[in-house]
N, C-alpha and C positions, 0 to 999 in steps of 0.2 A: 504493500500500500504506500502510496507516496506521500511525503511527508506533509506535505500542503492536506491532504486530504484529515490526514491524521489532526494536525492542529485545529482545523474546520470543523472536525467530531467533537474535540477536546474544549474547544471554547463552547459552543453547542449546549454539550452537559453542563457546564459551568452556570451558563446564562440560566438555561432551565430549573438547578438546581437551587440556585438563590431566589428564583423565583415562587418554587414549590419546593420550600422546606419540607413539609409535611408528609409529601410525598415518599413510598417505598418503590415506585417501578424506577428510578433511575439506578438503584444499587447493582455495582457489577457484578458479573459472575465470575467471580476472579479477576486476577491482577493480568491488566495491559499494559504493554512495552511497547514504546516503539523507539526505532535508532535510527540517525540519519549518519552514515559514515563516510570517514576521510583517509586517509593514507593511517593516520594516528591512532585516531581515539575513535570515541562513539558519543555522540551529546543525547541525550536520554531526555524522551517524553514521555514519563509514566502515568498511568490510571491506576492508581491499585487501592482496592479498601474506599475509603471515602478522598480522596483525595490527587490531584493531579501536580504533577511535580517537574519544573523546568531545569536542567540541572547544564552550568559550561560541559565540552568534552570532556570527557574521563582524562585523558592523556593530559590535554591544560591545568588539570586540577593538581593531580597528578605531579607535577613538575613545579606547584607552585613553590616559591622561597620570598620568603619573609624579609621588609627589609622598616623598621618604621623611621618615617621622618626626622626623628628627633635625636638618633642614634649619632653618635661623633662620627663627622667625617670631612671631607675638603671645606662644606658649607660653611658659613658664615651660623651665628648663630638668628640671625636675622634671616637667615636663608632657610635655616631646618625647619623655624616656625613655620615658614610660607610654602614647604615646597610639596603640602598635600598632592596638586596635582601631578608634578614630574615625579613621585615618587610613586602613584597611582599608577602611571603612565608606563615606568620602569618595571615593576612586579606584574602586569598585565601583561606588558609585553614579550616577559620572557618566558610567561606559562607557552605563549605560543611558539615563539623560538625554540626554546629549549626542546618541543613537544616535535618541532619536527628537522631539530639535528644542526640548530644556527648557534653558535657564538657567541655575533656581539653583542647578545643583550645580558650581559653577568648582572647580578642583584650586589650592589657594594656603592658604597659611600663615593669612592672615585666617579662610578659608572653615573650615579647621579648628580653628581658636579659637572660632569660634562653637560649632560642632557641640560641641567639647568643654565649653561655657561651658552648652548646652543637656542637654547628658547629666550635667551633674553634677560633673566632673571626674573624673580619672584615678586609677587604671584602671577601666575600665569592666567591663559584663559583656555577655553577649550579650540579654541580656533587657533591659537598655539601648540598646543597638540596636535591637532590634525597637521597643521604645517612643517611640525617637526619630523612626524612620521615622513610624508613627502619630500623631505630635502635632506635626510637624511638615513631613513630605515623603509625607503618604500625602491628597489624593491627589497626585503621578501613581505613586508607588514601593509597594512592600509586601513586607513580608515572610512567611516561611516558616519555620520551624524544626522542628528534628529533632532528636530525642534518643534512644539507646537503647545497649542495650548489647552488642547483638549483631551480632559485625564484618559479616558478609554481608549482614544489612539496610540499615546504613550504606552497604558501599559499593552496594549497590541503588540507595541513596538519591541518591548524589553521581553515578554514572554518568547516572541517571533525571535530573535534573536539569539538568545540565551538555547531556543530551541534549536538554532541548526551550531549551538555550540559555542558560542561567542563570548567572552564576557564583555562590559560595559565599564565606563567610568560615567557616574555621575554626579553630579555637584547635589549636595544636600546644604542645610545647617545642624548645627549641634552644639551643646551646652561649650560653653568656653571654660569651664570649672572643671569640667567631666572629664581631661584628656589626658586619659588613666588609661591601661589595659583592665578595666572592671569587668571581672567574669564576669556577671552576671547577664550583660547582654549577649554572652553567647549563650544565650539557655532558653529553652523553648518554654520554660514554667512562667508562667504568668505571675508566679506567686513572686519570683525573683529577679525578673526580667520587664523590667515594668516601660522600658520598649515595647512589649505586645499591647501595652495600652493606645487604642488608638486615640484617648482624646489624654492630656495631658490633668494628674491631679497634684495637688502642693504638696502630699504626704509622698508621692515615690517621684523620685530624682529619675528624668528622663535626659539620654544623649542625644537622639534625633528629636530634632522640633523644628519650629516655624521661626523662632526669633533668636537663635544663637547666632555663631559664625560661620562663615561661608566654608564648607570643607568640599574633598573628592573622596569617595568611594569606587571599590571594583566590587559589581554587581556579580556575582558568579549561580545564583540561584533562584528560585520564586515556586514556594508550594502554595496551594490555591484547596481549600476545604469545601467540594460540592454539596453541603449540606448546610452548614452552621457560617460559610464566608467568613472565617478567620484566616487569614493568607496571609503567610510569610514572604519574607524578603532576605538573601544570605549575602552577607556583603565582605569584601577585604578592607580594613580600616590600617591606612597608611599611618597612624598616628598610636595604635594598639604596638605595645612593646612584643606580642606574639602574632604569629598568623594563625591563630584561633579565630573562624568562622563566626561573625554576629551574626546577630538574628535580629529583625525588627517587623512590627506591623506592617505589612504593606500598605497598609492606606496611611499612618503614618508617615514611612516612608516617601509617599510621593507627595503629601500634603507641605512635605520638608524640602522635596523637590522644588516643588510649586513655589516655594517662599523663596528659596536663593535665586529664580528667576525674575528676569527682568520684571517689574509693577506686582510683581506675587503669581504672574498668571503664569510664565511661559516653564514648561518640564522640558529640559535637556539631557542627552546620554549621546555620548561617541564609543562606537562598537571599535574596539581593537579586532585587525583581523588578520591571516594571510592571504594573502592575492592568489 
C-alpha cells in the first residue's frame, strides 16, 4: 500500500475518532504498521491499540549524538546562550549524515563554531539555516520549509513529514528559568510532566509556553490518541544537558509555536533532509 494512501486512512480514523469518542466500531483488530523505506532506515507509521504514532527513520534516530548549547567550547559565552538554532541544526543534521555514511557533520563544540562563524553569528533565523545548508552542506542535505498560519495545515505538515522520516526544527518558547535538563519532561505521567498540560496552571512549573523565550527544537516524533485526543509531541532540546527524548502536549506545543511566530499567528518548521 502506498504511503500516501496509508496517511489518508491514518488521518481518517483520527478525525472520526475525536469526533465519536463514544464510539466502539473504530477499534483495531490488531496492530498496523506501515514503513516507507530508504537505503537506511524505515520511518514508521503505526496504528496499534488506541493510538497512531509518527516516528523520524529508525536509522536517524538511531545515530543520534547529543551535543547541548551551553556545553564549553570555541563559542563565546554570548554565543552558547544564543546558539539554540545552529546547534539544533548541527545534531539534526548529523542523524542524517551519519545514517547514511557522510563525515562532515561530527556533533563537537568546534563543528558548531564553525557553523555559527558560517551563519553569521547569533541568533540566527531559520532562513539562515536553510541558507547555510545550500552554500555549504547541500549537496548531500537540503532543506524544506513551511510557513503558515493555519494550525491543521501545520500539523498536516509535521505529521507528513516526520512520516516519510524526516525530523524538523522548530522554533517554540519556553520558560527562561526552566533551562535545566528537568527529567520530568521527558515522562509521559501527567502527574510529573506537567508539559502534558495543555493549558498552563500556577501550581506546576511548565517549559513550553506562549510567553517565554524564543528557542529551536528537533521534532523527531508525534503520537496522536484516536479516542481521548491527548497527542504527544517528542522533541530534541538543544539546551537539555542529555539527549533524553521530551515529551510535551501537542496542542501545547504548537500553541508555543504559534507564539514565537511573527503577531502570534504564523507556525514554522524547516525539514532537515537528504537530497
Amino acid at each position: 500500500m502506498k504511503l500516501q494512501w496509508i496517511l489518508a486512512l491514518l488521518f481518517t480514523l483520527s478525525v472520526l475518532a475525536c469526533n465519536k469518542k463514544e464510539s466502539n466500531d473504530l477499534l483495531p483488530n490488531g496492530d498496523q504498521t506501515a514503513t516507507a523505506n530508504d537505503n537506511t532506515s524505515q520511518a514508521k507509521v503505526g496504528l496499534s491499540g488506541n493510538t497512531i504514532e509518527y516516528r523520524i527513520a529508525t536509522a536517524y534516530e538511531k545515530n543520534y549524538v547529543h551535543w547541548c548549547q551551553l556545553w564549553d567550547s570555541p563559542l563565546s559565552s554570548y554565543e552558547r546562550a544564543n546558539a539554540c538554532g545552529p546547534t539544533s541544526y548541527m545534531i539534526a543534521a548529523h542523524m542524517i549524515a551519519a545514517a547514511h555514511g557522510y563525515g562532515f557533520m561530527p556533533v563537537s563544540g568546534t563543528k558548531l563554531k564553525a557553523i555559527v562563524t558560517k551563519m553569521g553569528g547569533v541568533p540566527i533565523s531559520m532562513t539562515q539555516i536553510s541558507s547555510h545548508v545550500t552554500n555549504y552542506d547541500s549537496p548531500p542535505l537540503s532543506t524544506l520549509s513551511y510557513t503558515t498560519t493555519n494550525r491543521n495545515a501545520f500539523k498536516s505538515f509535521l505529521e507528513a513529514q516526520l512520516a516519510e522520516g524526516e525530523p524538523l526544527i522548530v522554533p517554540i518558547r519556553i520558560s527562561g528559568s526552566l533551562r535545566t535538563n528537568d527529567s520530568r519532561y521527558t515522562d509521559e505521567n501527567s502527574l510529573t510532566n506537567y508539559d502534558l498540560d495543555i493549558v498552563d496552571k500556577t501550581t506546576r512549573p511548565n517549559y513550553i509556553n506562549t510567553s517565554g523565550v524564543g528557542h529551536f527544537v528537533v521534532v523527531i516524533g508525534i503520537k496522536k490518541s484516536l479516542y481521548t485526543c491527548n497527542d504527544y509531541i517528542y522533541y530534541k532540546d538543544p539546551l537539555a544537558q542529555s539527549g533524553a527524548t521530551k515529551v510535551c502536549s501537542y496542542e501545547r506545543f504548537l500553541s508555543s509555536a504559534a507564539a514565537n511566530g511573527a503577531s502570534n499567528l504564523y507556525y514554522d518548521a524547516l525539514v532537515i533532509k537528504k537530497q
